[in-house]
N, CA, C and O atoms as a GROMACS GRO file, in nm:
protein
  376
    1UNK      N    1  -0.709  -0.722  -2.725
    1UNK     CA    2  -0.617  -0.805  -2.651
    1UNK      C    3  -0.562  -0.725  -2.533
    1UNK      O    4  -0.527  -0.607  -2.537
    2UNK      N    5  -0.558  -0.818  -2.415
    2UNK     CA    6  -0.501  -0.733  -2.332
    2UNK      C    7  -0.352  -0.729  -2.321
    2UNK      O    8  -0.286  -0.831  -2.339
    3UNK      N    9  -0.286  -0.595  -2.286
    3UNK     CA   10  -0.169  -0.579  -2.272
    3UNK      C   11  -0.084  -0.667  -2.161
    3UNK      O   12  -0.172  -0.674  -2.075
    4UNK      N   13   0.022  -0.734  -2.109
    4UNK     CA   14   0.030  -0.778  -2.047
    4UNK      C   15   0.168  -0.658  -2.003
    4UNK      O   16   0.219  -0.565  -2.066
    5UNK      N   17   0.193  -0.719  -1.862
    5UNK     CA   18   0.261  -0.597  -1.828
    5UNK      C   19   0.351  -0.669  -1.713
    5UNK      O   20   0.300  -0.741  -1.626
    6UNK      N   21   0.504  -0.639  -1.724
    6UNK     CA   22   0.637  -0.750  -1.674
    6UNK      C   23   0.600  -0.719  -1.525
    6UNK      O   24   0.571  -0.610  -1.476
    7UNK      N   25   0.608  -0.832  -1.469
    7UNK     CA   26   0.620  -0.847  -1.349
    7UNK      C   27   0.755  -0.868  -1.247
    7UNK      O   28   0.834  -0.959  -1.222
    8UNK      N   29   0.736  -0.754  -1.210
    8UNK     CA   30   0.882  -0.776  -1.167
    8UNK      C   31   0.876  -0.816  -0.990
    8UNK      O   32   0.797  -0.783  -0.901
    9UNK      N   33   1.009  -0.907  -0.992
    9UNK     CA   34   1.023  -0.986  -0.875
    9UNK      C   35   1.073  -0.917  -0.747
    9UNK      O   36   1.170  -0.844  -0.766
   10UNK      N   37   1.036  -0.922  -0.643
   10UNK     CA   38   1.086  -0.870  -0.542
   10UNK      C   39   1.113  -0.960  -0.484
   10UNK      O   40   1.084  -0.930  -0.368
   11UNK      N   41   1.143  -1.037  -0.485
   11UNK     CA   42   1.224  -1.173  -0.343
   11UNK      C   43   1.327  -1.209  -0.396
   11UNK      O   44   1.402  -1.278  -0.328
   12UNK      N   45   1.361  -1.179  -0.516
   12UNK     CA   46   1.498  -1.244  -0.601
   12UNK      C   47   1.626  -1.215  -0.513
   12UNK      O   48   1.638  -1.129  -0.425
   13UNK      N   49   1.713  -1.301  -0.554
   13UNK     CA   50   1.824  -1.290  -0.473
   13UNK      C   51   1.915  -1.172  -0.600
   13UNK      O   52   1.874  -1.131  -0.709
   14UNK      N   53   2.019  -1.152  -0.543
   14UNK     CA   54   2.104  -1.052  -0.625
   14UNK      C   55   2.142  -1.094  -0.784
   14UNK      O   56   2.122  -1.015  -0.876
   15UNK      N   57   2.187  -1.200  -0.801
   15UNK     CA   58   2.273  -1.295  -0.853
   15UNK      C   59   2.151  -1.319  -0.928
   15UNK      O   60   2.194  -1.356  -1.037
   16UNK      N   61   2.021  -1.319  -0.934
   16UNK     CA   62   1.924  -1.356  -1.025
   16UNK      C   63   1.887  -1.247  -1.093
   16UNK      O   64   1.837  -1.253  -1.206
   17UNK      N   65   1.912  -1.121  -1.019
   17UNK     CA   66   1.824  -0.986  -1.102
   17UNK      C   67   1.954  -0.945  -1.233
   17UNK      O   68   2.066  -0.990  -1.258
   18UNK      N   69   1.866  -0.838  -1.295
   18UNK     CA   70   1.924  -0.730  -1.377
   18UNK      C   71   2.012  -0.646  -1.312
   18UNK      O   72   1.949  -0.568  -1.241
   19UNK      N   73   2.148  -0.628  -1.305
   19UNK     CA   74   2.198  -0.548  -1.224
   19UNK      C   75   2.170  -0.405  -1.251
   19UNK      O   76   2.171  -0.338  -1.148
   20UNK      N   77   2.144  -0.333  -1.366
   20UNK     CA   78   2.096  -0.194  -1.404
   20UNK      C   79   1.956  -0.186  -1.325
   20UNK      O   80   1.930  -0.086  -1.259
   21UNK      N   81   1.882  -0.277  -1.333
   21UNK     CA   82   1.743  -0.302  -1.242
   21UNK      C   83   1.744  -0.267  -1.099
   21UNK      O   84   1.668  -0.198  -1.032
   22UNK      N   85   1.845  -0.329  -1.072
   22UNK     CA   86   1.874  -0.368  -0.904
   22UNK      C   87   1.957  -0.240  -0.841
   22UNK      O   88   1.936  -0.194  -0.728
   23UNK      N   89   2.033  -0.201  -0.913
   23UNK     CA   90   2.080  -0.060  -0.898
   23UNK      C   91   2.022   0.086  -0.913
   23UNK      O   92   2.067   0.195  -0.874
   24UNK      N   93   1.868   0.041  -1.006
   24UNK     CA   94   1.780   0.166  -0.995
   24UNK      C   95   1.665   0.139  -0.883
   24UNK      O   96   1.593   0.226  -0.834
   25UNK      N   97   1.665   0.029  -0.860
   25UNK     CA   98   1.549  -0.004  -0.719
   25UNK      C   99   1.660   0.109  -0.573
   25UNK      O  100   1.631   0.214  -0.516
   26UNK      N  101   1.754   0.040  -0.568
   26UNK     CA  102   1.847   0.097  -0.453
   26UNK      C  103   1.875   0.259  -0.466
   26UNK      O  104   1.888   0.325  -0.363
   27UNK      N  105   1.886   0.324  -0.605
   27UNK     CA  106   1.890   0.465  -0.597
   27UNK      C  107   1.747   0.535  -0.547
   27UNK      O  108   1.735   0.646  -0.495
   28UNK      N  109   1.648   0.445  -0.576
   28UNK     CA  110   1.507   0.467  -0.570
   28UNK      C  111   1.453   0.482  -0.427
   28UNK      O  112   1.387   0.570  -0.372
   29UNK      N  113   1.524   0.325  -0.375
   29UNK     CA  114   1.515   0.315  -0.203
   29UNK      C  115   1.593   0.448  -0.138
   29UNK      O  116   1.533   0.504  -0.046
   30UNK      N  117   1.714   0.498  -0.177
   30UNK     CA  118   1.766   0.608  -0.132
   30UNK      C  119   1.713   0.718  -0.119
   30UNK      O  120   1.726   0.781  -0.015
   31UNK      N  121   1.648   0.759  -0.212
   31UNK     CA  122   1.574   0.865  -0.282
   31UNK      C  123   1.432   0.916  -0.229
   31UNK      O  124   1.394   1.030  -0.204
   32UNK      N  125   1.344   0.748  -0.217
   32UNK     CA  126   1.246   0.799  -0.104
   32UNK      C  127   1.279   0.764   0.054
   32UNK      O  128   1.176   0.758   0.121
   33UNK      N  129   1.385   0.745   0.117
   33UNK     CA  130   1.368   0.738   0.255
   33UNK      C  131   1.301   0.862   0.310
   33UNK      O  132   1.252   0.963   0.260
   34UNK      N  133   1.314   0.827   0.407
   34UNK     CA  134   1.224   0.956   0.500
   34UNK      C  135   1.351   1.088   0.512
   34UNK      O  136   1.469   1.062   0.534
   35UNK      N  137   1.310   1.193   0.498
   35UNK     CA  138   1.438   1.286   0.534
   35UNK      C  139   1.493   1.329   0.643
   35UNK      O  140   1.594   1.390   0.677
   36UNK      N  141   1.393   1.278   0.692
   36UNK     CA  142   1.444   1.272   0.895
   36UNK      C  143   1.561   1.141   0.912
   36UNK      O  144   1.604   1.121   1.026
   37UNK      N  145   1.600   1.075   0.827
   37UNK     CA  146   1.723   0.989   0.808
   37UNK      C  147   1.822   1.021   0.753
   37UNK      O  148   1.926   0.959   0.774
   38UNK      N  149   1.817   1.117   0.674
   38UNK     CA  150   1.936   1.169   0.570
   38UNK      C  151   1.997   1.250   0.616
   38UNK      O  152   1.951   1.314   0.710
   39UNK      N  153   2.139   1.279   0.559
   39UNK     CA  154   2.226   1.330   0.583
   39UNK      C  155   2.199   1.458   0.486
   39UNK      O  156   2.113   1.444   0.399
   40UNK      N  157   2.274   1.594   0.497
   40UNK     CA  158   2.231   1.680   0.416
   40UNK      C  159   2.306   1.634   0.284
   40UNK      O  160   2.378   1.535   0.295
   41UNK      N  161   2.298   1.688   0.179
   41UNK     CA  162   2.390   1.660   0.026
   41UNK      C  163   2.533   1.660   0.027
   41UNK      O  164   2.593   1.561  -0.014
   42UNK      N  165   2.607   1.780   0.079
   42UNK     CA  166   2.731   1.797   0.153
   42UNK      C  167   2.817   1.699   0.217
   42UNK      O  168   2.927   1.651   0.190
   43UNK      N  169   2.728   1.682   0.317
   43UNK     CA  170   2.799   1.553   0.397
   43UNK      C  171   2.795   1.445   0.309
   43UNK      O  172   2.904   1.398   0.277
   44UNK      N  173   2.691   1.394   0.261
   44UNK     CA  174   2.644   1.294   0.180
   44UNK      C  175   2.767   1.250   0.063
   44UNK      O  176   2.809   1.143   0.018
   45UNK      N  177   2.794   1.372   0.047
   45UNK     CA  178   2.863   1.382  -0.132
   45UNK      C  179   3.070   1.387  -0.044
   45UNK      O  180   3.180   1.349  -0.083
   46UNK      N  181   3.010   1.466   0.100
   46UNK     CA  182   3.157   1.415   0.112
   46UNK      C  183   3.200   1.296   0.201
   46UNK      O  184   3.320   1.280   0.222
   47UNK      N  185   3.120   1.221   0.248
   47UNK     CA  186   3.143   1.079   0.266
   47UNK      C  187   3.177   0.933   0.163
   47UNK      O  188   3.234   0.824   0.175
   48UNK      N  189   3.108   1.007   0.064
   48UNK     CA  190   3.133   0.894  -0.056
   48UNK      C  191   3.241   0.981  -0.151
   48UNK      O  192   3.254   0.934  -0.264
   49UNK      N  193   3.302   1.075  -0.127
   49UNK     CA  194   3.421   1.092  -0.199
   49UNK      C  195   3.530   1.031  -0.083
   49UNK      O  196   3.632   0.990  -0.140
   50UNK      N  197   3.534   1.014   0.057
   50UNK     CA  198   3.618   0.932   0.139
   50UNK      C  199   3.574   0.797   0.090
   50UNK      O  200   3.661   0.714   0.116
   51UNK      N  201   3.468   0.744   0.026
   51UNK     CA  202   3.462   0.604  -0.009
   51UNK      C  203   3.526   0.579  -0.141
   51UNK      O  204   3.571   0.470  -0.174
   52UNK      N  205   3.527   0.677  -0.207
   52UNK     CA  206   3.588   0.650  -0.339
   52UNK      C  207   3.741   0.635  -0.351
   52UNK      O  208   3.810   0.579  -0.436
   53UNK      N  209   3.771   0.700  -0.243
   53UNK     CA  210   3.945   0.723  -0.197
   53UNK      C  211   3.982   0.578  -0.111
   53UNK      O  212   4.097   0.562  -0.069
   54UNK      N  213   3.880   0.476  -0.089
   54UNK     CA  214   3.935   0.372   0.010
   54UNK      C  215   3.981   0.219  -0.078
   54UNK      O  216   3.932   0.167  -0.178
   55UNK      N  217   4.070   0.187  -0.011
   55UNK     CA  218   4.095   0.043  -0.137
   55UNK      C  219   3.981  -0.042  -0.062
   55UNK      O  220   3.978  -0.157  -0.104
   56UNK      N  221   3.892  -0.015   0.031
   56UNK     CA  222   3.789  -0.127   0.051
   56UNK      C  223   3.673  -0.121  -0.053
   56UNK      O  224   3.590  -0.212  -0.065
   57UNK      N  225   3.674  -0.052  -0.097
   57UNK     CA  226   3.546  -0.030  -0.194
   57UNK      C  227   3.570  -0.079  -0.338
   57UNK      O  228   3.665  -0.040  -0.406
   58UNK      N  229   3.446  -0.197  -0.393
   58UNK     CA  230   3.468  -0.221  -0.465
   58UNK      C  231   3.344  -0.250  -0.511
   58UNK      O  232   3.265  -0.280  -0.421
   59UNK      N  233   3.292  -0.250  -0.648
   59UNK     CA  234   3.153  -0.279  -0.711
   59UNK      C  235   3.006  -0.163  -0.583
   59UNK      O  236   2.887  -0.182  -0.556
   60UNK      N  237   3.074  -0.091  -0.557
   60UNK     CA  238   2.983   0.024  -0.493
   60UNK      C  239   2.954  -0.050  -0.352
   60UNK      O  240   2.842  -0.026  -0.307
   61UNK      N  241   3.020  -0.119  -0.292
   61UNK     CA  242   3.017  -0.238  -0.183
   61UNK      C  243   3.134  -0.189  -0.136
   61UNK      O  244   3.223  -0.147  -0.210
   62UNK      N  245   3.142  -0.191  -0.002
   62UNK     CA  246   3.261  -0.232   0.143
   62UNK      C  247   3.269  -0.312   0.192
   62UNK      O  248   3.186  -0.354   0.272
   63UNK      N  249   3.402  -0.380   0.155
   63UNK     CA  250   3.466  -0.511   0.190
   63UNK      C  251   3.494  -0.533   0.326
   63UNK      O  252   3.549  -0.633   0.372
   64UNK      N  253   3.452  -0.432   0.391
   64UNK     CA  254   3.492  -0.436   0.539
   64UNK      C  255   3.330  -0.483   0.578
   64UNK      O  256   3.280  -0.592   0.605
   65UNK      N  257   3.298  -0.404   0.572
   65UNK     CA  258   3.102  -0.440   0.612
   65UNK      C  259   2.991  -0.504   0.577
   65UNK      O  260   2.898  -0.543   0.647
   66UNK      N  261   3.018  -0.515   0.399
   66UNK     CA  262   2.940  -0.580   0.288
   66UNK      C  263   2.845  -0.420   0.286
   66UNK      O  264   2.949  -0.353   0.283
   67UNK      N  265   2.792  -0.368   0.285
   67UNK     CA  266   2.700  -0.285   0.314
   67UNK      C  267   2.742  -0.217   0.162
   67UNK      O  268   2.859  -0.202   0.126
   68UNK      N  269   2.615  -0.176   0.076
   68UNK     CA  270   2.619  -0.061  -0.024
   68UNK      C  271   2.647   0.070   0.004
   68UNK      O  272   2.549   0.143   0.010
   69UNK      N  273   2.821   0.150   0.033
   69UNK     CA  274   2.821   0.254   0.045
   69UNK      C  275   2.722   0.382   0.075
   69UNK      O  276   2.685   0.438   0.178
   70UNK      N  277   2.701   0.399  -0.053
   70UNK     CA  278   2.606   0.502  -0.109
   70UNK      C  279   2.404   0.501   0.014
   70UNK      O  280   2.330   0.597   0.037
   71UNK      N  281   2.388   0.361   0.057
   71UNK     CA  282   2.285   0.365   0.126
   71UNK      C  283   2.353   0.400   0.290
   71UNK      O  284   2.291   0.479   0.362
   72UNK      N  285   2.473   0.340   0.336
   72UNK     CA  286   2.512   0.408   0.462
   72UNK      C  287   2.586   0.516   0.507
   72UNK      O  288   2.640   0.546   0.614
   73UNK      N  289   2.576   0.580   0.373
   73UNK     CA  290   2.642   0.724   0.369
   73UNK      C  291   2.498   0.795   0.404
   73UNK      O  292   2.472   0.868   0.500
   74UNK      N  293   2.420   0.757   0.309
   74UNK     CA  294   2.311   0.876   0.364
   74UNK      C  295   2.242   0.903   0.439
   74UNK      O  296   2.163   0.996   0.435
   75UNK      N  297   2.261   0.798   0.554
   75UNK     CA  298   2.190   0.790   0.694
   75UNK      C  299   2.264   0.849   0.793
   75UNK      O  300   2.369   0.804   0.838
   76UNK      N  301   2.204   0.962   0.830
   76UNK     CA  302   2.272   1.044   0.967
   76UNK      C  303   2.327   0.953   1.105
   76UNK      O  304   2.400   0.987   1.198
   77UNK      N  305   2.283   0.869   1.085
   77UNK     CA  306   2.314   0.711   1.257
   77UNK      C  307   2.414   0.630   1.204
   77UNK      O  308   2.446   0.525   1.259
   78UNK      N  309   2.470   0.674   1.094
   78UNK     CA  310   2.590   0.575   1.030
   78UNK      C  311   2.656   0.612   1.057
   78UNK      O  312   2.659   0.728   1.096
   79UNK      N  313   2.779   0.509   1.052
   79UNK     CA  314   2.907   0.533   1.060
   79UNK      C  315   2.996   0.438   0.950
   79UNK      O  316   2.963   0.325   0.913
   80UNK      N  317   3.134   0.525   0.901
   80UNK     CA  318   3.238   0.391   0.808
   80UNK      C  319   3.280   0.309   0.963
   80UNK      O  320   3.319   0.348   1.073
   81UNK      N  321   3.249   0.188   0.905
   81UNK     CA  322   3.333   0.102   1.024
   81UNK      C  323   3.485   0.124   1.071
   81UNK      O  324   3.539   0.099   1.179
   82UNK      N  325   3.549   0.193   0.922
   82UNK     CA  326   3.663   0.164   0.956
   82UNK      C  327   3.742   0.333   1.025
   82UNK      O  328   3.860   0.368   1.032
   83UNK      N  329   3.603   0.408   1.068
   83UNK     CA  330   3.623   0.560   1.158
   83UNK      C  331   3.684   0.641   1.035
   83UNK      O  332   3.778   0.719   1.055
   84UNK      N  333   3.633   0.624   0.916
   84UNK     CA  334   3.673   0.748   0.825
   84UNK      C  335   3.593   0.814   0.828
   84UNK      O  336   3.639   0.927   0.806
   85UNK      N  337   3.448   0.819   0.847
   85UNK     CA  338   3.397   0.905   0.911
   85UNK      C  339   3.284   0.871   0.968
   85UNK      O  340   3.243   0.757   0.943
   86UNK      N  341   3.201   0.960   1.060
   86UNK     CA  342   3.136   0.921   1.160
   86UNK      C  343   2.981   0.933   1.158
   86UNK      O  344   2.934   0.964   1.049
   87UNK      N  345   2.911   0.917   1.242
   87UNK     CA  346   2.752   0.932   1.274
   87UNK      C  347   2.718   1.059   1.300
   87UNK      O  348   2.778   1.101   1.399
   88UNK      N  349   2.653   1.131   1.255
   88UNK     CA  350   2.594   1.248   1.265
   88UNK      C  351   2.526   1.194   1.419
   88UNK      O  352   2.502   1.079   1.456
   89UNK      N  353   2.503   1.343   1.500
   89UNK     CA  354   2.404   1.311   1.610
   89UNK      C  355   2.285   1.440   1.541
   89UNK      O  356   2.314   1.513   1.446
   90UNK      N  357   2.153   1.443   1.617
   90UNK     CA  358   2.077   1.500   1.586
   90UNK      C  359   2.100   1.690   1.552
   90UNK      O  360   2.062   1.762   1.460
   91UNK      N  361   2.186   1.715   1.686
   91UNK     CA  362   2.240   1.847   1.661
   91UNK      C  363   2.270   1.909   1.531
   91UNK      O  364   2.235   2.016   1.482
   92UNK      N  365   2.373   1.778   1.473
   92UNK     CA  366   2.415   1.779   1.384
   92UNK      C  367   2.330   1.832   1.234
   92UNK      O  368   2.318   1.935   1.167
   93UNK      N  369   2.311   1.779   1.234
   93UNK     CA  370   2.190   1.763   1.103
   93UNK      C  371   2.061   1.820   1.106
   93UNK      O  372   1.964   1.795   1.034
   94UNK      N  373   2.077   1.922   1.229
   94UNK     CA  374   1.918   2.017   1.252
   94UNK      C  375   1.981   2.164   1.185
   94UNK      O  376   1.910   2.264   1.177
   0.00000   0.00000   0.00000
């Protein structure tokens, strides 16, 4: 017999998935970006301790932006909207 093997959905909306699911796809998406996008660990780890300190943050989401923290922290071209902290320029992060 053949094994059958779960197919998992990629077009689902949020509200339909597994949230433990949907939260290891997004650590996953983080994880392989390109590293010519990332921020070093440092910065990384101290941008999301300024997110952890903000009353906008809630369910790993910013109520100011909608945006998943944790994915626009680790992009060097980001910025918090609300100027807690800023965009790396290339200098930066070489």
């Amino acid at each position: 017999m053949e094994e059958k093997t779960k197919r998992v959905c990629r077009k689902c909306l949020t509200k339909d998935m597994d949230q433990a699911v949907y939260f290891e796809n997004l650590h996953n998406y983080i994880k392989n970006l390109d590293e010519d996008l990332k921020v070093g660990q440092s910065v990384y780890d101290t941008r999301l301790a300024v997110c952890k300190q903000c009353d906008l943050l809630a369910d790993g989401m910013c109520r100011a932006c909608g945006c998943f923290v944790e994915l626009r922290a680790i992009m060097w071209k980001n910025a918090c909207p609300y100027d807690k902290w800023h965009a790396e320029t290339m200098e930066e992060i070489k």
